[in-house]
C-alpha positions in Angstrom: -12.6 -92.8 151.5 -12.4 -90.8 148.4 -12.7 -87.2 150.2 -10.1 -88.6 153.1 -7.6 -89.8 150.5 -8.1 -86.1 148.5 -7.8 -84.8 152.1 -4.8 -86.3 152.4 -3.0 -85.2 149.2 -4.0 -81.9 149.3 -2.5 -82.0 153.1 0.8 -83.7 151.7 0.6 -80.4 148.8 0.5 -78.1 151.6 3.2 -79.4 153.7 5.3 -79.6 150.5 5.1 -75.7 149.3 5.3 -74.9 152.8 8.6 -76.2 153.5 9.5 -75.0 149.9 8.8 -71.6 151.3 10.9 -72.2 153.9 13.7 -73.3 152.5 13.9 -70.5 149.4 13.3 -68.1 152.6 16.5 -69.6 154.3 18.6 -70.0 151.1 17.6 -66.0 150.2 18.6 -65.2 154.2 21.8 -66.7 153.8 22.1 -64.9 150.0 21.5 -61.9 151.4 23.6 -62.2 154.6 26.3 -63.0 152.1 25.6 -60.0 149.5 25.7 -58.0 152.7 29.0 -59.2 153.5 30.8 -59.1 150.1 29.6 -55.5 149.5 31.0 -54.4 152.9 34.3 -56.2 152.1 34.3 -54.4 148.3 33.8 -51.1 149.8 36.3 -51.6 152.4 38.8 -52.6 149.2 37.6 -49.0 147.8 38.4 -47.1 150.7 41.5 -49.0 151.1 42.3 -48.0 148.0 41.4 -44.2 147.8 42.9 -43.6 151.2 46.2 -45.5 149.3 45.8 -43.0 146.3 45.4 -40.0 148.6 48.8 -40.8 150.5 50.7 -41.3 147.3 49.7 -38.2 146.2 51.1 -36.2 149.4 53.9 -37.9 148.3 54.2 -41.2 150.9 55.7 -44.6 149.3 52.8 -46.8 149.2 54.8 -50.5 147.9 54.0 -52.2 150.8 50.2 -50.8 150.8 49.7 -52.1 147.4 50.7 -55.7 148.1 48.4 -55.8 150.7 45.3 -54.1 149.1 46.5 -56.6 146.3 46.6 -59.1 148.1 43.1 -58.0 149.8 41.6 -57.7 146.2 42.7 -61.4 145.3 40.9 -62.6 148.2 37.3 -60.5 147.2 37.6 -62.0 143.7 38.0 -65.3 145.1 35.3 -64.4 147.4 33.1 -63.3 144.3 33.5 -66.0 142.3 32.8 -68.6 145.5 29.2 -66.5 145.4 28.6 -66.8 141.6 29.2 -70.7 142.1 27.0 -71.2 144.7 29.3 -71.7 147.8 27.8 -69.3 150.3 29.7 -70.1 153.3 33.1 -70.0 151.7 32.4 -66.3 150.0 30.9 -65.1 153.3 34.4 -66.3 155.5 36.3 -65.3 152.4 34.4 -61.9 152.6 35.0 -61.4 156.4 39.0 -62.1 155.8 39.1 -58.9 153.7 37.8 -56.6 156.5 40.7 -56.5 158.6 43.3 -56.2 155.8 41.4 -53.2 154.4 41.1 -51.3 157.6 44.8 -51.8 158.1 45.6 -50.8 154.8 43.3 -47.3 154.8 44.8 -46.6 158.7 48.6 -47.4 157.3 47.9 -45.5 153.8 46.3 -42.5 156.4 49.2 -42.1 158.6 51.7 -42.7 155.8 49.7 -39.5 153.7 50.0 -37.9 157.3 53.9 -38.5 157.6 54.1 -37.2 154.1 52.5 -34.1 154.4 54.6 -33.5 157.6 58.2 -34.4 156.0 56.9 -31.9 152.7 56.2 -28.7 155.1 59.4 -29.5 156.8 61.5 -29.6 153.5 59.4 -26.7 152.4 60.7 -24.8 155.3 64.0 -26.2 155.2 64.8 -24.9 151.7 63.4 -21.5 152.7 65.6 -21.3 155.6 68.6 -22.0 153.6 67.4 -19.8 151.0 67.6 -17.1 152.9 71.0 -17.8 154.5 72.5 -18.2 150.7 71.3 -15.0 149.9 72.6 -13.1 153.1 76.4 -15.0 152.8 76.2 -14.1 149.1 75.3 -10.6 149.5 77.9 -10.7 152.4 80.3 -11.8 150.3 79.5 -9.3 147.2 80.2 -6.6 150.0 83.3 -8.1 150.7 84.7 -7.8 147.6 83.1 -4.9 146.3 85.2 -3.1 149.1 88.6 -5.4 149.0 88.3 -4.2 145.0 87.1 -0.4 145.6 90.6 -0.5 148.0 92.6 -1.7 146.0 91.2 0.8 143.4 91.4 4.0 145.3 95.3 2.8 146.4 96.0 2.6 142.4 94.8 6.1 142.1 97.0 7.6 144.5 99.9 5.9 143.5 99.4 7.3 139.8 101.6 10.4 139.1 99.6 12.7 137.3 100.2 14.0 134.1 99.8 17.6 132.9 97.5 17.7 129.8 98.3 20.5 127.2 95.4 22.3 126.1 
């Protein structure tokens, strides 16, 4: 009776670290499934962000990028501290709402640097182009009146009388 009741509790023992086991495996699934998730969403934010960065330096207006990736970088804090407290699930959903809102802000922030770069060469051209005409009409016009003045000059001259100089 002895051996069959220590039989029994180390049975019991058994059963009870195994399904220890088996839970700590499924919480540190779900942790990691989670992790996984939050350190997509954060580098999503960071390429959000740099592709934001890149088109305000070509020059695009980026306002309405940065609400959204603002908006976007509320929602991965929230999602962060939902992990720090425990609450798995709601950082994982909260995680996975990120994702779209950082792809649409790097493909708007990549067309905007796109249209930037495109309205720059075209103003770059532009002011060559009129450039070069101001300098043609203003030489034109130089001509002009170099001539109406070297007329006018040489029609002076021959009206003068001349005058005898003693020597």
């Amino acid at each position: 009776m002895i051996a069959r009741c220590k039989l029994l509790t180390l049975t019991l023992l058994a059963l009870l670290m195994l399904s220890m086991c088996l839970s700590i495996y499924a919480a540190t699934a779900q942790t990691d499934q989670t992790t996984l998730k939050l350190l997509a969403a954060n580098t999503a934010v960071n390429r959000a962000f740099n592709a934001t960065l890149d088109a305000e330096k070509a020059g695009a207006n980026v306002t309405d990028l940065l609400f959204q990736l603002n908006y976007a970088a509320g929602i991965l804090a929230n999602a962060e501290n939902s992990y720090q407290t425990g609450d798995f699930n709601k950082a994982a959903i909260q995680a996975d709402s990120v994702l779209p809102i950082a792809q649409q802000v790097t493909t708007a922030a990549q067309s905007a640097k796109q249209n930037a770069l495109v309205s720059g060469q075209n103003a770059f051209w532009t002011s060559i182009i009129l450039s070069i005409v101001g300098v043609v009409v203003f030489v034109l016009v130089l001509f002009l009146v170099w001539r109406r003045f070297k007329q006018s000059y040489i029609e002076r001259l021959s009206e003068a009388k001349p005058e005898v100089v003693n020597q």
